[in-house]
N, C-alpha and C positions, 0 to 999 in steps of 0.2 A: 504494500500500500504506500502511496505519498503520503508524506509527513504532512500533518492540518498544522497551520500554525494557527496559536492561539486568539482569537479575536480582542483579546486585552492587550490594547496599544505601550506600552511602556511611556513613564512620564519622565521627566525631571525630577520630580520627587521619588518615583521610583529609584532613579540613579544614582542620587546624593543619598539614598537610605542604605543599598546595598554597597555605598564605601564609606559612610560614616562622614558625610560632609554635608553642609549644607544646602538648599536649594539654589541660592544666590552663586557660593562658590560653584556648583555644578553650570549654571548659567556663564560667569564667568569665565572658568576654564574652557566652555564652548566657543567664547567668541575671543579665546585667545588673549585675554588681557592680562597687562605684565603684573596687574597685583596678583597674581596666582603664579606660585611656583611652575616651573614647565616640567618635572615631574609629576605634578598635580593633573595636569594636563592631558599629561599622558594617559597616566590611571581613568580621566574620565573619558577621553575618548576609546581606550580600547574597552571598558565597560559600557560604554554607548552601544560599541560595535557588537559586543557579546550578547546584548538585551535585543539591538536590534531596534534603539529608537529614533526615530525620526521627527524632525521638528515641526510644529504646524506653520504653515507657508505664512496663514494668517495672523499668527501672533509673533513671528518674523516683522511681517511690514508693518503692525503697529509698534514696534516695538522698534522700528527702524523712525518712525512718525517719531516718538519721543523723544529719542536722541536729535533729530532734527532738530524739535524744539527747545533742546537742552542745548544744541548749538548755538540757535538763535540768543538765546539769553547770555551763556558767558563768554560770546565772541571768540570762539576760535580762531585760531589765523593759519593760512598757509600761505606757507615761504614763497616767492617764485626768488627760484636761484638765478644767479645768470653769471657767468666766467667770464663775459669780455667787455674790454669796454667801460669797465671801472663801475661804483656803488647803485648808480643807477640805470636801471630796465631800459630807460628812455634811451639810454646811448648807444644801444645794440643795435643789431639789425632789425629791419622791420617786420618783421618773419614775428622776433620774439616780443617787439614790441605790440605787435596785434593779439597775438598771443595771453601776452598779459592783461593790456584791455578785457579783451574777454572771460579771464578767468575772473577778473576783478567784478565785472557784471555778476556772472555767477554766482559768484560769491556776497556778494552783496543781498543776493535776490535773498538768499537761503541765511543769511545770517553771521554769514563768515568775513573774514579780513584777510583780504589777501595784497601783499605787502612784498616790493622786491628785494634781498637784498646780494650783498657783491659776496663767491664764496673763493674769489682768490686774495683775497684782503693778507697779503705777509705776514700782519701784525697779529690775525686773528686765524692759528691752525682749526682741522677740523675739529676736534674736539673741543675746543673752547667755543667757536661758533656752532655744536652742538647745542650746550650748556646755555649761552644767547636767547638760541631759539626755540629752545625747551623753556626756558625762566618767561620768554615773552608769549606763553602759551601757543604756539607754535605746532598743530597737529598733524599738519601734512606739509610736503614739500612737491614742488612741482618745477625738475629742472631745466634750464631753457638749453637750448642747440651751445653746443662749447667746442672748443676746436678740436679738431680731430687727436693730435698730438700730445692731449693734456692727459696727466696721469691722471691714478684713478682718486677717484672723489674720498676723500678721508672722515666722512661723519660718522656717527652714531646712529643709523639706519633703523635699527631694532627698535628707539622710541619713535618714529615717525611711520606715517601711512607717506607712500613717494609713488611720482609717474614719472617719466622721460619725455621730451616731447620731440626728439630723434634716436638716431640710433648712435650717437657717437657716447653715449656713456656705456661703455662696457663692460667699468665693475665700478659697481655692482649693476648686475642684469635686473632691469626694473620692469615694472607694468609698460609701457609705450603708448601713446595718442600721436600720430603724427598723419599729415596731409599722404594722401594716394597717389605715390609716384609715380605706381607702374600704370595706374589705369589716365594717370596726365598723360604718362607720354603717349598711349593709345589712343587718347584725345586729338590729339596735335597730329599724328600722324593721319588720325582720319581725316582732318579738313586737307592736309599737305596733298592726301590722296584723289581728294575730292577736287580740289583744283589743276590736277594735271601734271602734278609733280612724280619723276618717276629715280629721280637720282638722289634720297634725300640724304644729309649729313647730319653725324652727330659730335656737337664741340661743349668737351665740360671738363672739369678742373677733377684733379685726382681727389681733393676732398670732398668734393660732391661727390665724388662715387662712393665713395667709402662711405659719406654719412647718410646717403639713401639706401645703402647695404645691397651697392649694386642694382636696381630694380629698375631704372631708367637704362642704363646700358643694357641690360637683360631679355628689357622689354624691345629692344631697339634694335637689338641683334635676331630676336625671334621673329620679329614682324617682317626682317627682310627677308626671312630664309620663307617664310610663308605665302610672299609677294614675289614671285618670279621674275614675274617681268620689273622689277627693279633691279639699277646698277648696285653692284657689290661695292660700296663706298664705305673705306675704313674708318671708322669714328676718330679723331681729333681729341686724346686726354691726356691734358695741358700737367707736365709731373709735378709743377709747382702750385703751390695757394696763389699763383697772380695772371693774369692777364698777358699773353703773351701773342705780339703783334707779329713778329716775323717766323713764327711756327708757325700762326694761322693764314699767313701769306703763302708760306712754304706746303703746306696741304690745302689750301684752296688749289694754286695750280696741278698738285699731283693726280688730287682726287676728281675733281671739276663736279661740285654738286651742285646740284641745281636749286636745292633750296637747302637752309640752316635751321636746325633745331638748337637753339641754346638757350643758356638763361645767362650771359655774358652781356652786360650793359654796356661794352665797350665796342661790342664788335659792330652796330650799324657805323660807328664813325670811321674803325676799322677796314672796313668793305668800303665804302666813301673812299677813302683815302690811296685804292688800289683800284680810284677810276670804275666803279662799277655800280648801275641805278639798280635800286631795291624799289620792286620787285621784278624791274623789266629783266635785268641781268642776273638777277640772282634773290631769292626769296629768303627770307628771316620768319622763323616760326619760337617765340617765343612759351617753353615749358613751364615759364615760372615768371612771374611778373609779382611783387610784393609790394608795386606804388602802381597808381595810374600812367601808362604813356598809351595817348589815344593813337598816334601813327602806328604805335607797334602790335602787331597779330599776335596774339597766344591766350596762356591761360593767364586769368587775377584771380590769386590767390586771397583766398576770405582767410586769416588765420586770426583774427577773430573768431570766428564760428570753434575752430581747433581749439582754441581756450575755452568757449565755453562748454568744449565736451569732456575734454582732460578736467575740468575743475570738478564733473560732474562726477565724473567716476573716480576721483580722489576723496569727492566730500563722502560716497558711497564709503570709501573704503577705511577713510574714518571715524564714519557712524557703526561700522559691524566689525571694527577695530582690527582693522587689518596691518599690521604693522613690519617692517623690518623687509628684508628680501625675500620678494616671493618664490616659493617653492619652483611655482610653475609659471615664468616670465607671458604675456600675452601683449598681445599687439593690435590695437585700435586702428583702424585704415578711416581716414574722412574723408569723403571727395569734396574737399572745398575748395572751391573752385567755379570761376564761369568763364566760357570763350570767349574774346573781343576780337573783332574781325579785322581792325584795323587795314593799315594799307602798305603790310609790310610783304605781303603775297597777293597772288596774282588773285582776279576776284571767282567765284563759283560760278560755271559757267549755267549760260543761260538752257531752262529747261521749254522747249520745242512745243508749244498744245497741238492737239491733234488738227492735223489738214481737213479743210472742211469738204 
């Protein structure tokens, strides 16, 4: 015969009864919080696992309700980190600056204080800027794009709930929220396609690859092996962090594309400067755009919207107290994002109605 299992659900009280602890502490050591020994912890999860109980969803999300409202009231704060650029958010790229905007909304809506500040400060190692942002109530940390090259972050991780908002922090391996590389550059490629482009090139800096974890180059190189009839044109990555004008001279002639996919601010003056009209001679397809330029064709990046979805699942992850490095790293994809057609490609050709 199959074994019937017993229709008497197991409680919480149940749990805390069969190890001699309270209901609270059983509560507790379920949502992982450091007032409970992580002994403690253990014992009650693997007595969870032996009973066989399960939580009610519903007195989960009220009880997720309360904490919100427990936020609301003693103003929690999270951190927004930022490694360049010196104390303030504001002097960073614009990427991390809309970024913060929006977490800051977020945060606001719900009750929270979100507050940037600088974590290469000399004066202040990570552990004492632990200590800082612990003392200033400080519950979560949400850190912005840092340079590739920078070692790893030295805090006190275990008291904080943290997200990433790239991939260039890689220790510790965090939660991640960051903008949809691979499906921009699929974007871009469909208008490039749609206008008649059949040679397209790809021009981007070693650390953009790296801090997109490849998935622009990825995407770029699969889509031509999938399009036949496109020229086999070698991608252009630039070995330095800077701008480099006579490498991109030196592979425009080799390669001869017909249109550029970049996100390189410099190269329409660039292409200008080697005698050649955009779009007539040669098309610019901008992947990333983080300000308004109405002449130029690509994507505008909302990273606003990016912040206000990382603040969302940080404030989540410190209402159900999720704290320290996660077991199991995950990674938020946002398309945000919209097409400007501007007049840096050629325009969408006219569609034909039927002959009468």
């Amino acid at each position: 015969m199959l074994p019937v299992k017993s229709p008497l659900v197991p409680t919480q009280k149940d749990i805390a009864k069969s190890l001699g602890l309270s209901q609270t502490a059983v509560s507790l050591a379920l949502r992982n919080s450091p007032a409970i020994p992580a002994a403690t912890v253990a014992r009650v999860k693997a007595e969870v696992r032996r009973q066989g109980y399960r939580p009610d969803p519903m007195i989960s999300a009220l009880m997720a309700q309360r904490h919100k409202g427990a936020a609301a009231r003693f103003r929690a704060k999270i951190a927004f980190l930022t490694a360049s650029g010196g104390p303030d958010a504001r002097r960073d790229g614009n990427y991390a600056v809309g970024c913060f905007r929006g977490a800051q909304r977020a945060a606001e809506e719900r009750g929270y204080v979100c507050e940037a500040f600088w974590m290469r400060d000399p004066k202040v190692p990570g552990e004492r800027l632990s200590q800082i942002l612990w003392t200033q109530n400080v519950q979560g940390l949400m850190v912005a794009p840092m340079p590739v090259d920078s070692i790893p972050v030295q805090l006190t991780w275990a008291k904080f709930a943290a997200v990433s908002l790239d991939y260039s922090v890689a220790d510790p391996e965090l939660h991640r929220v960051v903008d949809d590389h691979a499906f921009g550059i699929e974007r871009v490629l469909e208008e490039v396609e749609a206008r008649g482009y059949r040679r397209p090139g790809l021009v981007l800096r070693t650390s953009q690859d790296i801090r997109t974890h490849h998935s622009r180059l990825g995407v770029f190189l699969v889509q031509r092996r999938l399009h036949p009839d496109w020229a086999d044109v070698a991608p252009l990555i630039l070995p330095a962090d800077s701008w480099d004008p006579v490498l991109f001279a030196a592979w425009l002639k080799r390669e001869q594309p017909d249109v550029v996919l970049t996100e390189e601010p410099e190269l329409p003056a660039a292409v200008r400067q080697l005698g050649l009209r955009v779009p007539r001679d040669l098309g610019l397809a901008f992947f990333y755009k983080d300000k308004p330029a109405p002449e130029v064709s690509g994507l505008q990046i909302d990273a606003e919207r990016v912040g206000v979805i990382a603040a969302g699942i940080l404030m989540r992850m410190i209402e159900t107290n999720e704290r320290g490095r996660p077991a199991i790293p995950t990674t938020t994809l946002v398309k945000s994002f919209f097409w400007h057609a501007g007049r840096s490609l050629r325009p969408l050709p006219r569609v034909r109605g039927p002959v009468p």
